[in-house]
N, C-alpha and C positions, 0 to 999 in steps of 0.2 A: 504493500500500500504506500508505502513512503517514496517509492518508486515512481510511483503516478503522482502522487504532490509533487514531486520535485520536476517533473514533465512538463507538469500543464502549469506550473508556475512559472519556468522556463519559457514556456511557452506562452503567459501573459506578459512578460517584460517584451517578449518578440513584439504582441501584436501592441504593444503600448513605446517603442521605439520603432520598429519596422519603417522603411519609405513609403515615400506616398507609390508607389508601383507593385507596394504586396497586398493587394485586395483580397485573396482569394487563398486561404490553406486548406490541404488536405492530409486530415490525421490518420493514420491508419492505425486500427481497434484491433490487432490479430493476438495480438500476444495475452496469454493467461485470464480465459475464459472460463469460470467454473460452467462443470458439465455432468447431466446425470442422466441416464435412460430412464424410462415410466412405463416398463413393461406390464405395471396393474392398470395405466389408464386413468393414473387415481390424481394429477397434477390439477387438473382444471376444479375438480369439486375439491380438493385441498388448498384452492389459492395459491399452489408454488409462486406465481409471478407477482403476489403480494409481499413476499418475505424471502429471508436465504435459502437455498435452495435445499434438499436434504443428501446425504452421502455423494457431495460432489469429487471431484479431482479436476485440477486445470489441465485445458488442453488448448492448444494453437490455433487459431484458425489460417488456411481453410482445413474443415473437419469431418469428416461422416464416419459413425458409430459402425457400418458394415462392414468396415477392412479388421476390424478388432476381435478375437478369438471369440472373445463373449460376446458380442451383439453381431454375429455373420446374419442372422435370420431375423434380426428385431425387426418389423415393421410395424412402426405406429410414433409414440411421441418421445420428441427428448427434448431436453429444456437445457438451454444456456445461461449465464449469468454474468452481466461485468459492472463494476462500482468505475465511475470515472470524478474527477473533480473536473468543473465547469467555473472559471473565470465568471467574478461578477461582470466584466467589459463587454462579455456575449448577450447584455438584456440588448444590444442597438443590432447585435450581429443577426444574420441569417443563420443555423444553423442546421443541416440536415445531413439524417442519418442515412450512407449507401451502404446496401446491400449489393454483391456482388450475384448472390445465389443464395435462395434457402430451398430444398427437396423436400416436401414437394408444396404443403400447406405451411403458413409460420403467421403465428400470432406476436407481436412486438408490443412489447410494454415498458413504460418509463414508469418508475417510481410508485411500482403499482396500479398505473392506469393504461390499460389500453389505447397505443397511440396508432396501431398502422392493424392491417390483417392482410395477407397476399394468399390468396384461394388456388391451388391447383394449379402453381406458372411455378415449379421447381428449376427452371433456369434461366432467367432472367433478372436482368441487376433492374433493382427499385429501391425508391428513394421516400422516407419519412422525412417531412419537416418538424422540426422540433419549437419552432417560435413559441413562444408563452407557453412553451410544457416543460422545459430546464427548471432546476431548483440554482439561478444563478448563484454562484460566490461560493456552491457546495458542493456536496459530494451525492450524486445522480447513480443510479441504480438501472440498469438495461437489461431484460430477461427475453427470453426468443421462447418461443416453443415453435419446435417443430414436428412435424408429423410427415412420414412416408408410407403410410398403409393404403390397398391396392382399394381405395377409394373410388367413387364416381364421381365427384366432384371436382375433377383434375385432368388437365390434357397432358400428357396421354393417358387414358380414359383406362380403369381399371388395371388388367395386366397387360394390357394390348401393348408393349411393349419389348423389343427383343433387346433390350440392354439394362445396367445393372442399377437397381431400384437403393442409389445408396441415399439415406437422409441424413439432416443436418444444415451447416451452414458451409458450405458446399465449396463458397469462395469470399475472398477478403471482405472486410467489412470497414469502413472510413467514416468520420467525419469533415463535411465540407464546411466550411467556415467563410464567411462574407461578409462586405457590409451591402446597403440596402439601397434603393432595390439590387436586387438578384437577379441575374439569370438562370433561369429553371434547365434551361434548355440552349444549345447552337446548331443547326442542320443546315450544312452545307451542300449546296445544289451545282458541282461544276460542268460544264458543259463545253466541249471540243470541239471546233472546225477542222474536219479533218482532212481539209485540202487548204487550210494556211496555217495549223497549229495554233490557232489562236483562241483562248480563251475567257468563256463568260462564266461568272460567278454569281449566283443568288441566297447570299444568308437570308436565315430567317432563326431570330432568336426570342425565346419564350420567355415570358415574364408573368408571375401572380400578383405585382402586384400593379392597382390603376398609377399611381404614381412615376411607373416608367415611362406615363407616356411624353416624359420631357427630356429624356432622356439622350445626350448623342454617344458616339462611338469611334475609337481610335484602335483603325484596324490597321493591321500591319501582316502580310504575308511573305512569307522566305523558302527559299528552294531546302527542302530539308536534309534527305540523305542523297542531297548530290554533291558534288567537289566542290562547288563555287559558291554554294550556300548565300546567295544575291539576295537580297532584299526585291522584290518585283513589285510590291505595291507600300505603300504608308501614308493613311488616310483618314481624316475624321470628318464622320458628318451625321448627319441628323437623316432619322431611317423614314421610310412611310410605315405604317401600320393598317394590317390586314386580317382579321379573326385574330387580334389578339398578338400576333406575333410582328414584331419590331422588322422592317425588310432594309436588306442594304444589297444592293447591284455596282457589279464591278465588271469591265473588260480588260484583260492581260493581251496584249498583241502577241506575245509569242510564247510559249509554257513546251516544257517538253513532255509528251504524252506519256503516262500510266503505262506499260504493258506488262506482261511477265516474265518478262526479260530484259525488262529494262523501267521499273516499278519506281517511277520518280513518284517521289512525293512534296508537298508543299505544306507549311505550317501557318493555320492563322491563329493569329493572336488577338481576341477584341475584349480592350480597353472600357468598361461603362462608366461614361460618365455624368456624374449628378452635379450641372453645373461645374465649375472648375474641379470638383473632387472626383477622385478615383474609387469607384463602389465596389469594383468586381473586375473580374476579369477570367475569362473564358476561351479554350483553346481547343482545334481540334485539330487533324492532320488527312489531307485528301490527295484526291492524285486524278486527274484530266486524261478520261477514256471514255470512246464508245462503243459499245457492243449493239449491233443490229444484227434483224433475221430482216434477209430479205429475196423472195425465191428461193424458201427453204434451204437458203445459207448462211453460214454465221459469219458477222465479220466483226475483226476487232481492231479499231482508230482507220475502218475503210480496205482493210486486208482481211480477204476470207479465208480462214483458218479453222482446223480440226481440233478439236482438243481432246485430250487423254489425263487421266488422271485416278485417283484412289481416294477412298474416304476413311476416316479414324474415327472408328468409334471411341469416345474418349471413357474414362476410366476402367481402362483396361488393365493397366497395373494392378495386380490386386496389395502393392505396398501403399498405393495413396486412396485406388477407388477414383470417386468422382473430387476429393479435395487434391489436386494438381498442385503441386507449386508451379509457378511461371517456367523453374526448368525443364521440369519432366515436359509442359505444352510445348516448349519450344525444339526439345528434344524430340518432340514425335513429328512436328512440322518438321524438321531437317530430314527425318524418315521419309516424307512423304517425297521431299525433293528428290532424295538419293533416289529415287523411282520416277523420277521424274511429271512428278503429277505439276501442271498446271491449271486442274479442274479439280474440284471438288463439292460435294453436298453435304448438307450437315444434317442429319435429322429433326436434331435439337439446340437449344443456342447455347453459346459456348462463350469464354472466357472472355473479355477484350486482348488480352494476350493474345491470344489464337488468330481472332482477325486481325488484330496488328502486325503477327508474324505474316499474315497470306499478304498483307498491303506492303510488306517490305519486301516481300522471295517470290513474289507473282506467284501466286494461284487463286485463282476464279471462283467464287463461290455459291453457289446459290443455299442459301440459307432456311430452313423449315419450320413451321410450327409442328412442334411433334405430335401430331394427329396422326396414327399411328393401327393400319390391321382393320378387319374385313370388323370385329363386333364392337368397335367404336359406333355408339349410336348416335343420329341427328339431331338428339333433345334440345331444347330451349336451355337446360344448362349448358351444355358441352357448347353450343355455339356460342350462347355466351363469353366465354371463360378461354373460345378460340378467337373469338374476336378481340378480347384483351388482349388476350396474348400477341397475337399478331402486331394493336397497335405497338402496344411495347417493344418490343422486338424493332419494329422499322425505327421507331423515335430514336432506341439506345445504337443501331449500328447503322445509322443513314449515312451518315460519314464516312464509311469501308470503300476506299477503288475495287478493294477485292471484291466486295458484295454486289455483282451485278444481277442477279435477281432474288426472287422471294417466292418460297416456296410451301402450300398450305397442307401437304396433307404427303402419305405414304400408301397406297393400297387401301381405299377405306371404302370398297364398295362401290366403285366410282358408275356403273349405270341404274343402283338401283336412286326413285325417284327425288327420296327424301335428302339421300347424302348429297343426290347430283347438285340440289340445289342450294346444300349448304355451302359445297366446293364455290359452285359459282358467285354465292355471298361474299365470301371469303376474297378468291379473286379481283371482284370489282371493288372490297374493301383494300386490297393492297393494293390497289391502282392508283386509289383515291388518296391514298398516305403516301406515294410517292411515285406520281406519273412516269418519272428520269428512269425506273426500273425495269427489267422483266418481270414476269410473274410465269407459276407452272405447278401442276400439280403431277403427282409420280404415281403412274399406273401398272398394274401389271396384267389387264383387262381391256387392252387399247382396242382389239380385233376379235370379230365375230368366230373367225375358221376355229381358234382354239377350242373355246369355248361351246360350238355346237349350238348356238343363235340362230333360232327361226329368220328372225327378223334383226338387222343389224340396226342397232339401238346405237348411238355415240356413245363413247367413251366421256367421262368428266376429265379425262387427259387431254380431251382435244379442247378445252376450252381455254388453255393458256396460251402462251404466245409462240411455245414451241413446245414437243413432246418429251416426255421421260419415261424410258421405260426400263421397269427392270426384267429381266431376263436369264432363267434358269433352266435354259433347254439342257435334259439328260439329269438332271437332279431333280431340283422340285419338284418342276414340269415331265413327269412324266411319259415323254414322246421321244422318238428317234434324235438323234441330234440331227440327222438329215434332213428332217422337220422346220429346223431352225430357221433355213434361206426361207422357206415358204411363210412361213408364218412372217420375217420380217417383211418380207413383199406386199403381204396381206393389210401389215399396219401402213405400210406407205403409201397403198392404195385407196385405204379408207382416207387416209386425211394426206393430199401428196403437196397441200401445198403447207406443210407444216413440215420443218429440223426436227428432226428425230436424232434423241439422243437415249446411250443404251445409258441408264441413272444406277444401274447396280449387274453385276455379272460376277462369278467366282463359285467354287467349290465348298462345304463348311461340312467339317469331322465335327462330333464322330458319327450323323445324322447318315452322311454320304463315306464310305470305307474307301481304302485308297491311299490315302497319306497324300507326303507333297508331290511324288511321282503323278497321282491322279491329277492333281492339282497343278501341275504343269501343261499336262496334257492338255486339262479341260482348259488352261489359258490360253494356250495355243491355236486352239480348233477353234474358239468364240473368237477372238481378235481377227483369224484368218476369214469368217464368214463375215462379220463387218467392215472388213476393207474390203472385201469384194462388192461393199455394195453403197453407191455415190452418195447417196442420200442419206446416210449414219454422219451426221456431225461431231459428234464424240462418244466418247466410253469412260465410264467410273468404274475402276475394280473393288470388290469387295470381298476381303477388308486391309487396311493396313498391318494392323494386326491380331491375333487369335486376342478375343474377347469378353469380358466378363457381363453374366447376365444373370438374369432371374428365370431363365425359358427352365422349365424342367426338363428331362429327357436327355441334359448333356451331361457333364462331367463334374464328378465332387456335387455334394448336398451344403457346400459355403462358398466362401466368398470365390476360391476357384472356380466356381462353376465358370463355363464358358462355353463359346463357339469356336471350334479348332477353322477360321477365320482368313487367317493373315497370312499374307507372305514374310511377316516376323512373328515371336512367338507374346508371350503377354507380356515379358520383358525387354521387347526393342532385338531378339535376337535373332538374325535373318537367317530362314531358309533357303535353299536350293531357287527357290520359286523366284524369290528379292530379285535375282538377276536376270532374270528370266523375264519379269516384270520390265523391269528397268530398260534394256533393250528392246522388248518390243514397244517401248513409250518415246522410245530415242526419237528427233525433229531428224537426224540423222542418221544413214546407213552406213557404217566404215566396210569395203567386202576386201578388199587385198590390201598389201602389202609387198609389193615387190623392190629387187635390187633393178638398179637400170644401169649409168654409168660411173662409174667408179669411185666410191664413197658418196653414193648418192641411192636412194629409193626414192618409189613413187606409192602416194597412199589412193585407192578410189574409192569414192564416197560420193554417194548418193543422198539428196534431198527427198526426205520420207515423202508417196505419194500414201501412205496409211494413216494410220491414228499414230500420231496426232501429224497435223500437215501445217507447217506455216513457212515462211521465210525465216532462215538462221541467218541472224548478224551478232558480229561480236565475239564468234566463240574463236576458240582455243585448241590447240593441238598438239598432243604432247608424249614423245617417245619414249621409253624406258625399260628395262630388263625385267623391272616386274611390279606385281600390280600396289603395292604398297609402297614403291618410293615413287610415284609416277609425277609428284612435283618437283622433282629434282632435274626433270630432263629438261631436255629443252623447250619452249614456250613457240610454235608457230600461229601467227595469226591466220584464219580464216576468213575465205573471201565470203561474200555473201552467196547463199548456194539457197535457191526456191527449190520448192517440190516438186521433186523428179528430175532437180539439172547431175551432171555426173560432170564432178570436179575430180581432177588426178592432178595431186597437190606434192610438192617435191620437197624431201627432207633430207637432213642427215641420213647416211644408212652407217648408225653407231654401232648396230647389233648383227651385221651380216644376214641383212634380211630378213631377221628376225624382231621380236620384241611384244612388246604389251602399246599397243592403240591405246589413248584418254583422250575424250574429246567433253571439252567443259565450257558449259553456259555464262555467261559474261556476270552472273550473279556468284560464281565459282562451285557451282555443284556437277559434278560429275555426270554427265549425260549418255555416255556411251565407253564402254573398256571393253578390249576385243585383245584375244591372245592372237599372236603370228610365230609361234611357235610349233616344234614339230610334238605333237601330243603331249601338249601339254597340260599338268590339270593348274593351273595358277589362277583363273577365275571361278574358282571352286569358294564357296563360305566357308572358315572355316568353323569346323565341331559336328560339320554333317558326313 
């Protein structure tokens, strides 16, 4: 305790000397949390959130009770608890509490009174304001209850869920501190001419209280993680207002475009100011790209391009569960690179961590509300509690380059009448919360032939802007895998002038027998029937790696349970499969290696006409003995090589014709290693 007094006392000299340029702290609340499970249920009619908590121990946030030997199977209520001292200087300040994550339901109470309640949205960060509910000058009391039991008042809806039901408080927790007015909210709108690079920008920033409306604003934007870090805009002005929210419009004549290979970002900084004072101050980070479908083809900043990629189901570690530290997210996002994914889908929302790593390493993301499986019902709650969710979700990550669309649902039935219409709700509700986007729902019902349809009914897949579909021909789907061309023809026929992208493909033990051998196989044979066919825009493999879940039927009755998933295992460690992934995702084809004239080879390489298909610029090419010191050789720049040109590119021949190929993307991940040795096993993982 004496710990925290000495903090936040610290911390009021700060905010009672600080410049007039520090408007805005954020505390963060992780550290020593009393914490207790309520396995009888007996919390709420004993008032725990009135008084101290009973048989606690501290724990850290972020935290869920499921990775722990005793509570692997608790599903129902746990209660947090933290004493903080509050500076009497905060009766002027803004003060509001974020949550990062609570799983899945959590009741929030200050000082004994209920101050916030968050129903059935277990992953999404939300914000308590605290104004006139602080005990200032004292010492304040914050209890959480939480609850993960396989409830119906929560999306995703009962167990309809194939991943791990962990509860708690999930991810970090802060106080935001201000002076007033505040800004609730900053969403940034930019927007790319992609035949002179030039860009337009529309804030739009949120305020509760009426008093903002006098309010002006000293914006300043800078080139963020690029080398020259320029200032490109510094401006103050007075905004219009429109439902509420403050607007400020900017044009940049030239900005370097967002891609995934080249993921420039720009940082804004806006200054609020009340009259000459400094009240607030608010910052986000964006990046100038556009994605169009046009003639069922995707194009990204005007170049039409295929993409490929994988999805992480995340707490799959069963050391943390769903409480991640920022490293482990960022350690599975490097995963994803090493395989080259520049595409991904997320079922459910996930850390800002996570989309800040996809805004920095370029990958694509379409994002989902976890609406989730065929016995998700259309009730007037669940749409409820979907439509939150949804707002939520676009408010908290509208600012992601990565996030170019939004995604409402997974397999939920999509032609019978009631869900069709709730999808379509859903839909023109994400349209309305942010025009700039995609939208899509993910079917596995797109086409009549599978299914044996008198009458061909649409699919609620086709009412997005382009299609998703997942696809388990020889596993789930029990059909020929020869099956598989027909059936894709089938969906491109019913809706041909709609992109078609495969949203999920892969093998999963111990459901399906076989190991990674199967599992190479069945990667090979799906990839090779997708590029044979024009109109597949991309593929999402599934999954990064083997998974933890609640599904019965798989492995261990605790927190191992899992889905044998991934081309890694549940600890990041790659299979046979990894590599096998990873080259057939390659932008490029490396096929020889020859000697030609005398201390010289020539390397040919091909520009992929498959998944994924775009223009390589920037990369790298790099000789060496073997595949573990491959930075050490020599560095050759790559010309620019389109889909399907054949470049024969001339090197050192260090190794007498021999050697280890590494061709690396200009973000420095490894795209492609190719042995040119005579039987060699040196691209083998090792352990397998």
């Amino acid at each position: 305790m004496q710990s925290i007094k000495t903090f936040f006392f610290a911390l009021f000299l700060l905010l009672c000397v600080a410049p007039a340029f520090a408007q805005r702290d954020t505390i963060a609340l992780n550290k020593d949390w009393q914490f207790t499970t309520d396995k009888k249920a007996e919390g709420m009619e004993g008032r725990w959130f009135a008084k101290p908590l009973p048989r606690t121990r501290a724990v850290q946030l972020p935290h869920t009770w499921n990775v722990e030997q005793e509570n692997e199977n608790h599903y129902g209520w746990g209660w947090y608890q933290k004493k903080i001292d509050v500076p009497a200087s905060w009766r002027n300040k803004n003060v509001v509490l974020q949550f990062g994550a609570v799983n899945h339901t959590s009741y929030i109470y200050l000082n004994g009174e209920k101050v916030a309640e968050n129903i059935g949205d277990g992953f999404n960060k939300f914000y308590v304001n605290l104004n006139g509910k602080l005990r200032y000058g004292r010492e304040n009391t914050i209890t959480v209850a939480s609850n993960n039991d396989y409830g119906r008042n929560k999306v995703p809806f009962g167990s309809s869920f194939d991943w791990p039901n962990d509860g708690g408080i999930i991810r970090p927790v802060a106080l935001i501190v201000s002076g007033k007015p505040a800004a609730s909210y900053l969403l940034a709108e930019p927007r790319l001419d992609v035949a002179t690079n030039a860009g337009a920008l529309k804030l739009k920033i949120g305020f509760d209280d009426a008093a903002a409306r006098n309010l002006k604003f000293a914006v300043t934007i800078t080139e963020e993680n690029q080398p020259t870090k320029k200032v490109v805009l510094k401006e103050t002005d007075k905004p219009t207002w429109q439902n509420g929210e403050a607007i400020l419009t900017y044009t940049l004549p030239k900005v370097k475009p967002w891609h995934f290979d080249f993921p420039n970002l720009y940082r804004i900084n806006v200054t609020v100011l009340n009259g000459r004072k400094a009240v607030d101050k608010i910052s986000t980070s964006i990046g100038f790209c556009e994605v169009k479908f046009v003639d069922g083809k995707t194009y990204l900043n005007g170049e039409h391009v295929k993409l490929m990629g994988v999805e992480w189901t995340a707490g799959s570690n069963p050391d943390y569960g769903f409480a991640e530290p920022a490293a482990e997210i960022i350690r599975h996002g490097k995963l994803m690179k090493d395989v080259n994914a520049i595409f991904t889908r997320q079922h459910f929302q996930q850390s800002d961590v996570f989309y800040d790593f996809c805004d920095r390493n370029g990958i694509l993301v379409q994002q989902e509300v976890p609406l989730w499986g065929p016995e998700t019902p259309a009730n007037d709650t669940i749409r409820t509690i979907a439509m939150k969710q949804l707002e939520r979700m676009v408010r908290n990550y509208y600012n992601h380059p990565s996030i170019f669309s939004w995604g409402v649902g997974n397999e939920l039935r999509g032609r019978d009448a009631d869900m069709k219409q709730m999808i379509t709700d859903l839909i023109s509700k994400a349209r309305a919360l942010d025009p700039s986007r995609n939208v899509a729902y993910v079917s596995n019902t797109l086409t009549k032939g599978f299914y044996n349809d008198k009458d061909f009914t649409p699919d609620a897949g086709s009412l997005g802007d382009y299609l998703m579909m997942n696809e388990y021909g020889g596993s789930w789907w029990a059909i020929p895998v020869g099956q598989i061309h027909s059936y894709l023809d089938s969906v491109h026929l019913s809706y041909p002038d709609k992109p078609l992208f495969i949203s999920e493909f892969g093998l999963v033990e111990p459901n399906f027998r076989g190991g990674d051998e199967r599992r190479i196989h069945d990667l090979i044979y799906h990839m090779a029937v997708y590029e044979s066919k024009p109109y597949i825009e991309g593929a999402i493999y599934f999954d990064l790696t083997d998974y933890r879940t609640h599904y019965p039927g798989t492995l261990e009755n605790n927190k191992f349970r899992r889905r044998v998933h991934g081309i890694y295992d549940m600890y990041g460690k790659p299979k046979p499969s990894m590599k096998v992934l990873r080259e057939m995702s390659s932008p490029v084809e490396v096929q020889q290696l020859r000697q030609q004239k005398k201390g010289k080879a020539n390397v040919l390489i091909f520009g992929s006409v498959g998944l994924p298909q775009h223009t390589v610029r920037g990369y790298a090419l790099y000789l060496s003995d073997k595949v573990e010191n491959w930075k050490n050789g020599k560095v050759y720049e790559l010309p620019e090589i389109k889909p399907g040109q054949q470049v024969v590119f001339e090197i050192d021949d260090d190794f007498n014709g021999e050697g280890i190929i590494t061709i690396v993307r200009p973000t420095g991940y490894v795209v492609s290693q190719k042995s040119f040795y005579k039987d060699s096993p040196e691209l083998q993982p090792k352990g397998y």
